[in-house]
N, CA, C and O of each residue as an XYZ file, in Angstrom:
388
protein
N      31.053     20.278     30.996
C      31.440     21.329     31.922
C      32.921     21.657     31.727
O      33.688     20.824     31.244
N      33.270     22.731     32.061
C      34.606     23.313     31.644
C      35.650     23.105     32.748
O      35.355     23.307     33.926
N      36.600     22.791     32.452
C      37.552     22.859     33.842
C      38.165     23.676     34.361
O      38.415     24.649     33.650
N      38.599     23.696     35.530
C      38.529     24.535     36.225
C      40.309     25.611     36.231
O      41.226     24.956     36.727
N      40.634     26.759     35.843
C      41.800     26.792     35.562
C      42.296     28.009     37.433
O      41.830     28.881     38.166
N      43.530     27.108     37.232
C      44.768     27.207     38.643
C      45.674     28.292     38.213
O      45.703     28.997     37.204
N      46.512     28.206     39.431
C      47.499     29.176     39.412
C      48.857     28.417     38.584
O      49.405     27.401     39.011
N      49.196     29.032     37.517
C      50.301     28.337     36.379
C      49.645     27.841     35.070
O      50.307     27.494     34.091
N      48.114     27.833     35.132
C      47.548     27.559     34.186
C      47.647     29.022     33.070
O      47.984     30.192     33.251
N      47.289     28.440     32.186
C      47.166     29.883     30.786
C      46.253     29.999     30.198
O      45.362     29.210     30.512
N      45.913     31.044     28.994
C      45.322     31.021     28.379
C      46.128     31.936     27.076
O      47.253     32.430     27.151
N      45.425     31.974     26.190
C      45.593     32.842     24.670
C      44.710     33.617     24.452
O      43.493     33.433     24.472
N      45.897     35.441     24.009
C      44.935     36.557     24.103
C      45.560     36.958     22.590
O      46.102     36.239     21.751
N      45.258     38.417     22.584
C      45.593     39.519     21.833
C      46.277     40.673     22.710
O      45.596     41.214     23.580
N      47.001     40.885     22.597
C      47.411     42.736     23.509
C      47.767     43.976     22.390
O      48.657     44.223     21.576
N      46.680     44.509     22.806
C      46.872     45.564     21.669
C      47.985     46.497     21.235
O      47.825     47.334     20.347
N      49.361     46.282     22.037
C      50.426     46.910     21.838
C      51.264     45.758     21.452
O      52.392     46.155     21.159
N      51.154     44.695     21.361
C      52.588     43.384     21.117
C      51.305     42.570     20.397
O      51.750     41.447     20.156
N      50.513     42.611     20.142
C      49.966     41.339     19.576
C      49.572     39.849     20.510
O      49.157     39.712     21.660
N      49.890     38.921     19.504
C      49.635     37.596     20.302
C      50.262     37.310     21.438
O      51.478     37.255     21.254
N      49.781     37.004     23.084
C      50.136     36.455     23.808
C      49.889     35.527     24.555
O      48.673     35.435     24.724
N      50.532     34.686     25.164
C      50.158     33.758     26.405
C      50.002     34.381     28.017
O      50.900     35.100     28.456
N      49.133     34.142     28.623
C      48.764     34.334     29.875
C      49.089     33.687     30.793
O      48.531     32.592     30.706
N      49.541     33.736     31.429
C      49.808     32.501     33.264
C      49.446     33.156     34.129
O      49.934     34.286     34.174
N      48.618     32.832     35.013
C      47.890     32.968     36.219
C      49.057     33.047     37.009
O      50.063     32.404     36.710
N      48.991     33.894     38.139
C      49.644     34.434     39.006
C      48.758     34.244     40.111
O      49.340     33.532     40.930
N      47.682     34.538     40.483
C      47.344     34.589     41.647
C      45.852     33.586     41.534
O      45.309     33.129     40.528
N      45.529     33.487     42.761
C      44.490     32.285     43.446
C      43.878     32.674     44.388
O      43.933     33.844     44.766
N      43.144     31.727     44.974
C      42.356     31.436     46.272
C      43.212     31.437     47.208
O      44.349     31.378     46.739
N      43.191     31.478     48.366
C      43.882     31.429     49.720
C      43.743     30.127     50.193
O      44.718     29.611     50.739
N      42.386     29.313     50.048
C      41.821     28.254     50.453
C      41.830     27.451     49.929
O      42.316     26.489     50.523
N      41.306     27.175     48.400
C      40.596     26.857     47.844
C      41.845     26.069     46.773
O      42.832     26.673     46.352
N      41.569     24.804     46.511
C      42.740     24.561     45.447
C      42.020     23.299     44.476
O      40.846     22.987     44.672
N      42.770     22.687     43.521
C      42.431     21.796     42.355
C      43.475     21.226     41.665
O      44.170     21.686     40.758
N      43.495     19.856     42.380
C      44.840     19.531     42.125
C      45.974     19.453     43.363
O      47.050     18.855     43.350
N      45.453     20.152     44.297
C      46.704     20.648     45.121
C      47.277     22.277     44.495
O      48.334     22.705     44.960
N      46.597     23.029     43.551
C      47.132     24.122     43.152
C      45.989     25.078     43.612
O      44.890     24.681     44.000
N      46.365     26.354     43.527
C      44.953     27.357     44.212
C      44.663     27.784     42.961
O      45.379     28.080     42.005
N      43.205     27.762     43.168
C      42.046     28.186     41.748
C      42.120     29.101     41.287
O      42.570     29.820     42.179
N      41.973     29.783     40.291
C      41.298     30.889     40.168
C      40.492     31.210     39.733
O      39.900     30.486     38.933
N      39.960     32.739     40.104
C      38.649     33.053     40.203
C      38.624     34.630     39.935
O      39.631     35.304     40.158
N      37.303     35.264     39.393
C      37.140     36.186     38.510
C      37.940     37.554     40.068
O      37.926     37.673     41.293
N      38.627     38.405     38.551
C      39.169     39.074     40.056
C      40.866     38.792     39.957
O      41.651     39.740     39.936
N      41.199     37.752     39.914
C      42.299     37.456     40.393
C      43.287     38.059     38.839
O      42.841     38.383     37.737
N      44.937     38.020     39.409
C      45.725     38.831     38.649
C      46.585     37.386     37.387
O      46.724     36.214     37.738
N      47.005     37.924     36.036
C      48.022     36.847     35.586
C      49.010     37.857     34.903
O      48.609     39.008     34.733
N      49.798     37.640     34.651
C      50.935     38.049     33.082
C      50.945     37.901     31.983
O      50.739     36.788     31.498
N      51.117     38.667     31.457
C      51.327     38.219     29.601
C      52.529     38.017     29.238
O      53.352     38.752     29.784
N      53.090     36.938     28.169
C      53.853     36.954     27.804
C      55.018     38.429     27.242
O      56.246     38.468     27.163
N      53.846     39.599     26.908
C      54.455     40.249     26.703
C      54.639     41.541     28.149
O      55.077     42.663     27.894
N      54.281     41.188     29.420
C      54.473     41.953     30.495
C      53.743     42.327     31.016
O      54.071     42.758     32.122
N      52.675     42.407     30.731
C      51.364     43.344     31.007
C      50.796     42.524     31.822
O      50.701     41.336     31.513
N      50.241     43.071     33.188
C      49.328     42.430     33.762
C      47.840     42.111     32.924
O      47.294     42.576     31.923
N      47.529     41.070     33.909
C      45.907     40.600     33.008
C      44.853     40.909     34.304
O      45.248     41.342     35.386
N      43.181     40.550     33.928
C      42.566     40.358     35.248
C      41.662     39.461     34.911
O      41.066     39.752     33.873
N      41.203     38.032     35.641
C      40.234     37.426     35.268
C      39.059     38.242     35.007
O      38.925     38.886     36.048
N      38.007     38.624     34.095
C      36.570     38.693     34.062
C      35.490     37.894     33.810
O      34.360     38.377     33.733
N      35.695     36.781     33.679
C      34.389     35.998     33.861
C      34.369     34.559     34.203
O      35.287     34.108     33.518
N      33.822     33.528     34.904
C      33.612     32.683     35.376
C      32.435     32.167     35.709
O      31.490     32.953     35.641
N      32.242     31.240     36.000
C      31.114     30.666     36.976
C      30.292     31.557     37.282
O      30.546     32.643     37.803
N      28.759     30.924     36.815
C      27.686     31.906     37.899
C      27.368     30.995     39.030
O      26.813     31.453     40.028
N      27.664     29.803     38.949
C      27.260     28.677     40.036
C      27.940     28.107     40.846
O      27.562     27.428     41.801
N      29.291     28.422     40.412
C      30.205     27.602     41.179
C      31.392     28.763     41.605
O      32.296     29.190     40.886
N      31.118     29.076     42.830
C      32.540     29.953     43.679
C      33.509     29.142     44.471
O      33.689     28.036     44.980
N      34.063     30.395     44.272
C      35.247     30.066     45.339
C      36.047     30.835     46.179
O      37.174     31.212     45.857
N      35.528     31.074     47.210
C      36.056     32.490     47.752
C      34.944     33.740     47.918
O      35.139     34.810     48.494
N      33.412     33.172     47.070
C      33.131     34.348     47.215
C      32.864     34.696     45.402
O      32.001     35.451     44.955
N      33.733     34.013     44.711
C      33.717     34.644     43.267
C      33.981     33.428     42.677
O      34.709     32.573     43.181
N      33.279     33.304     41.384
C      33.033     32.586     40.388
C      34.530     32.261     39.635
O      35.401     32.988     39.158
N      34.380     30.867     39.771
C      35.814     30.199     39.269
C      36.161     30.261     37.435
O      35.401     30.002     36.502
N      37.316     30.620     37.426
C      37.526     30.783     36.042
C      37.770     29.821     35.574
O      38.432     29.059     36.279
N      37.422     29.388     34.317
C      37.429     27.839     33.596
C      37.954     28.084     31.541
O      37.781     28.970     30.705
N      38.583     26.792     31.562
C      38.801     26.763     30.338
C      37.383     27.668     28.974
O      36.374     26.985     28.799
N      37.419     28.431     28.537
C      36.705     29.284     27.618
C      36.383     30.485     28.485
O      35.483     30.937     27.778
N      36.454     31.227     29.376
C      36.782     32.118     30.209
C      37.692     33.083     29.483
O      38.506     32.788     28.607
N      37.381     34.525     30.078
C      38.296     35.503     29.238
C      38.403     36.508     30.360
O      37.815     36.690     31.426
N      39.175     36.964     29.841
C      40.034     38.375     30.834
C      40.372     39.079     30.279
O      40.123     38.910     29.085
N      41.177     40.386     30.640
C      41.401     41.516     29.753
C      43.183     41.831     30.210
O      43.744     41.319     31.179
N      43.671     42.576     29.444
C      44.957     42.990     29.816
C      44.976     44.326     29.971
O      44.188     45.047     29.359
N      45.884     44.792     30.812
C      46.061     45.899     31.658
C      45.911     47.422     30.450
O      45.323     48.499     30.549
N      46.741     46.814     29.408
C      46.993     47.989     28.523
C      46.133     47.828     27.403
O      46.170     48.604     26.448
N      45.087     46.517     27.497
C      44.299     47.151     26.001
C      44.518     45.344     25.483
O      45.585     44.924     25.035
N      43.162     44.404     25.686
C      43.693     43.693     24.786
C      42.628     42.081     26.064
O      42.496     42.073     27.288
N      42.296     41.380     25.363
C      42.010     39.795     25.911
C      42.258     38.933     25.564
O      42.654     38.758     24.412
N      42.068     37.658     26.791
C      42.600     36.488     26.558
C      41.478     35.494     26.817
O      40.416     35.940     27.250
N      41.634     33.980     26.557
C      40.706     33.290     26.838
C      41.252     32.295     27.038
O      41.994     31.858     26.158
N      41.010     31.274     28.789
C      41.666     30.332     29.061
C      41.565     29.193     28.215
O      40.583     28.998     27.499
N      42.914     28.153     28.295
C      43.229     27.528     27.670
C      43.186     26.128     28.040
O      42.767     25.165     27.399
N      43.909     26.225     29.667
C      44.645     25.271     30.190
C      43.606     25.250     31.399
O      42.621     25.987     31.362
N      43.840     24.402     32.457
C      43.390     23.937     33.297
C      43.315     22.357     34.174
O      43.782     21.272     33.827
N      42.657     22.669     35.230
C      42.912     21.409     36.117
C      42.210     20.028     35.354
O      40.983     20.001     35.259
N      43.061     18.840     34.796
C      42.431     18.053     34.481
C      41.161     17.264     35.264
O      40.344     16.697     34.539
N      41.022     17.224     36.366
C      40.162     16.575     37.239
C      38.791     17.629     37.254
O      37.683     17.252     36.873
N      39.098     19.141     37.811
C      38.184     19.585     38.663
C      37.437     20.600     37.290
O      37.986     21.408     36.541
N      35.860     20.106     37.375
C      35.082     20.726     36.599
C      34.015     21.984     37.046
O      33.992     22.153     38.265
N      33.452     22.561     36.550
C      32.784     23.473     37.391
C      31.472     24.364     35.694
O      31.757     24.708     34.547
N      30.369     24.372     36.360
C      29.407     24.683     35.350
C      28.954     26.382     35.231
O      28.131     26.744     34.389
């Protein structure tokens, strides 16, 4: 099972205007945390190294949080201007299928 990725966690994309970037999660759950950090979950916002906002798109069909399926290490998202990423990083403890 994949783990479960937080707010400060990353991943590695493409952005179709700068190329290779890194991602960090920006936003989370209200409630909901892993680690002591708040989850995230499909929906929620990150940054790219090169500026561009990101948006989670896919997660969990089984496991929510909030309402929406938690994003986990092999998980991907898209960037604002053209371009995806796929998580990397995540909560060592908390797993989710």
């Amino acid at each position: 099972m994949p783990f479960v990725a937080r707010i400060g966690d990353q991943g590695q994309g493409v952005c179709s205007e700068h190329g290779e970037v890194t991602v960090t999660f920006v936003e989370g759950c209200e409630y909901v945390t892993a680690d002591g950090i708040r989850v995230v979950t499909i929906g929620h916002r990150g940054v790219a190294s090169c500026g561009h906002g990101t948006t989670a798109t896919t997660g969990s069909t089984n496991v929510n949080a909030e309402g929406r399926g938690v994003h986990r290490i092999g998980d991907t998202g898209v960037l604002d201007e053209g371009g995806t990423y796929t998580v990397t990083t995540a909560s060592p403890t908390c797993q989710a299928d």
